[in-house]
N, C-alpha and C positions, 0 to 999 in steps of 0.2 A: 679337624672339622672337614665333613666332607663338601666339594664345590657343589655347587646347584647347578643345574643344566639350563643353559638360557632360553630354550625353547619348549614350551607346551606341545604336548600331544594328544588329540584329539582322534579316537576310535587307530588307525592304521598310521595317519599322517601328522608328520611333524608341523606345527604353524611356525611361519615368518611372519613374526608380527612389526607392524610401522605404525606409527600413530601420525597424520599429518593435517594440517588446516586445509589444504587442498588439494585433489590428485595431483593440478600443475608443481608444487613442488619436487614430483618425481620427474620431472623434466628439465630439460636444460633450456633458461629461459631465453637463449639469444638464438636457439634453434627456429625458424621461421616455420618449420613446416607446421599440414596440419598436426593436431594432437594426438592420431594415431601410427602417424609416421615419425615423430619427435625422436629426440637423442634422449637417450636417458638425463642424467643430474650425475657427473661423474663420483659424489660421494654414496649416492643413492644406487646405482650402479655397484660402486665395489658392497656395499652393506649387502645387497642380496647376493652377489656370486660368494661372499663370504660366509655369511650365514647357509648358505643352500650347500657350499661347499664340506660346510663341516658335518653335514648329513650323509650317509653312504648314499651310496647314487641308485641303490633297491629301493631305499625309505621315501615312499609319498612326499609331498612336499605341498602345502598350500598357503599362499600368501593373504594375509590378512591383513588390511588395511583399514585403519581405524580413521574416523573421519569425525570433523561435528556433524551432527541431524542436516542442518541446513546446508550443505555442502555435498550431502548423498543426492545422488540425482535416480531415478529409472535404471539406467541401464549406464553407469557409471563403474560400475563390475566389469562387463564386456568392453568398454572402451580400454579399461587398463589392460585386460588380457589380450586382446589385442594389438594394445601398442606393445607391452612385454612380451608376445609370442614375436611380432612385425621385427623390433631391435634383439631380443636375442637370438632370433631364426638366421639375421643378418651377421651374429658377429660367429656365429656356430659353422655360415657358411666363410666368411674370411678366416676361422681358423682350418678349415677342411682346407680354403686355398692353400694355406700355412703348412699344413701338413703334405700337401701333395707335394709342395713347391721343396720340402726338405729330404723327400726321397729320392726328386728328378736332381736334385743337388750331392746326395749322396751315390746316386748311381754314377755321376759321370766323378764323381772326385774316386770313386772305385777305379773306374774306366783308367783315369789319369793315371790312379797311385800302382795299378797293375803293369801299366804302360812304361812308366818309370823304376818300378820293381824291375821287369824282363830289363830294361837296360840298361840298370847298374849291375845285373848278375851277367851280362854282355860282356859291359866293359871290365867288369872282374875279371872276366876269362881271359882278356885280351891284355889285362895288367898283370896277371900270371902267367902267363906265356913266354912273357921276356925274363933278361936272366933274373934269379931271386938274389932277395934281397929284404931290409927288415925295412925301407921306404916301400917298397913292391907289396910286400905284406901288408902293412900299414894303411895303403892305399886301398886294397884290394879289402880288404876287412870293413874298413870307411864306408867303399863303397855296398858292400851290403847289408854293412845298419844303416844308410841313410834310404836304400830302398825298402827295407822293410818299414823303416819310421816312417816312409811315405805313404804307410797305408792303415796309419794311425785315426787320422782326424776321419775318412771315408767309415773307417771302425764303428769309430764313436758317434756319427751318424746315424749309421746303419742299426746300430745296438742298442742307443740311448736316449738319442735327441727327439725321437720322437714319440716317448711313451709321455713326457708333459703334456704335450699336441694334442695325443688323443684323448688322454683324461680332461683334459681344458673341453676340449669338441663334445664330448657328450655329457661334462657339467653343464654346458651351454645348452643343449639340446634339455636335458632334463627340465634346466629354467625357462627357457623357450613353449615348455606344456604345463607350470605349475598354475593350477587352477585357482583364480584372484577370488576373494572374497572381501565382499566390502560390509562394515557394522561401524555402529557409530560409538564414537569418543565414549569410554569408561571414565568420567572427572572421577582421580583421587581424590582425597583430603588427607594432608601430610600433617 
């Protein structure tokens, strides 16, 4: 049996649909600020990075927020886009800090593990020099896989740690511009 796809498409764009009694639900209620500065609602939060996630980051994306009649105000669309562009504009820039801060992290652990590289292949030379021996050898060997190990983590760094960063950064960035739509409550009958 094949699975259904949990999200409706409408012309080009994927809908994120949420059904709630009130926009304030999408916020975090101990948050004081005004309502377009607010924190998100941390389960309301992960539902749209998740749902928006499983989208390619080409595919349109538009939030549809279903409401009762009385609870749709004028311009109740723009207030949510707003505060969803305001919070994820802010978390797209802590993770840009996130990603800078892991490259200035992996330059100087480069810096270090090179630093430390040159001077176990030093002190190799200097522990080959005297007379040989299978401790002489042993050591001298030591010492040059523990400077190459040394330039393992600065690797992994450099190579890996921050291709999450930047997919996270411009998931963010995409939800940051998903355009809100507000329509009122469809009642089923089950």
């Amino acid at each position: 049996m094949p699975i259904k796809w949990p999200y409706r498409k409408e012309g080009e764009s994927c809908l994120v649909e949420i059904n709630l009694q009130s926009p304030r639900q999408l916020f975090n209620t101990l948050d004081p600020s005004p309502f377009h500065e607010k924190d998100l609602d941390p389960a309301a939060e992960r539902y749209l990075v998740d749902a928006i996630d499983e989208q390619a980051l080409a595919v349109p994306v538009r939030l549809v927020v279903h409401l009762p009649e009385e609870a749709i105000s004028e311009n109740v669309a723009q207030q949510l886009q707003a505060a969803l562009q305001n919070y994820f504009s802010y978390r797209a820039l802590a993770t840009l800090h996130t990603l800078r801060r892991c490259f200035r992290e992996g330059r100087i652990a480069l810096l270090v593990g090179l630093v430390f590289l040159v001077s176990c292949f030093l002190l190799r030379q200097l522990v080959l020099s005297y007379e040989e021996g299978f401790s002489n050898e042993m050591l001298a060997e030591g010492l040059l896989i523990i400077g190459w190990v040394a330039l393992w983590r600065p690797a992994d760094i450099l190579l890996y740690d921050w291709w999450p960063l930047l997919r996270h950064y411009r998931l963010l960035i995409k939800i940051s511009r998903v355009t809100v739509e507000v329509r009122p409550s469809v009642h089923r009958s089950f």
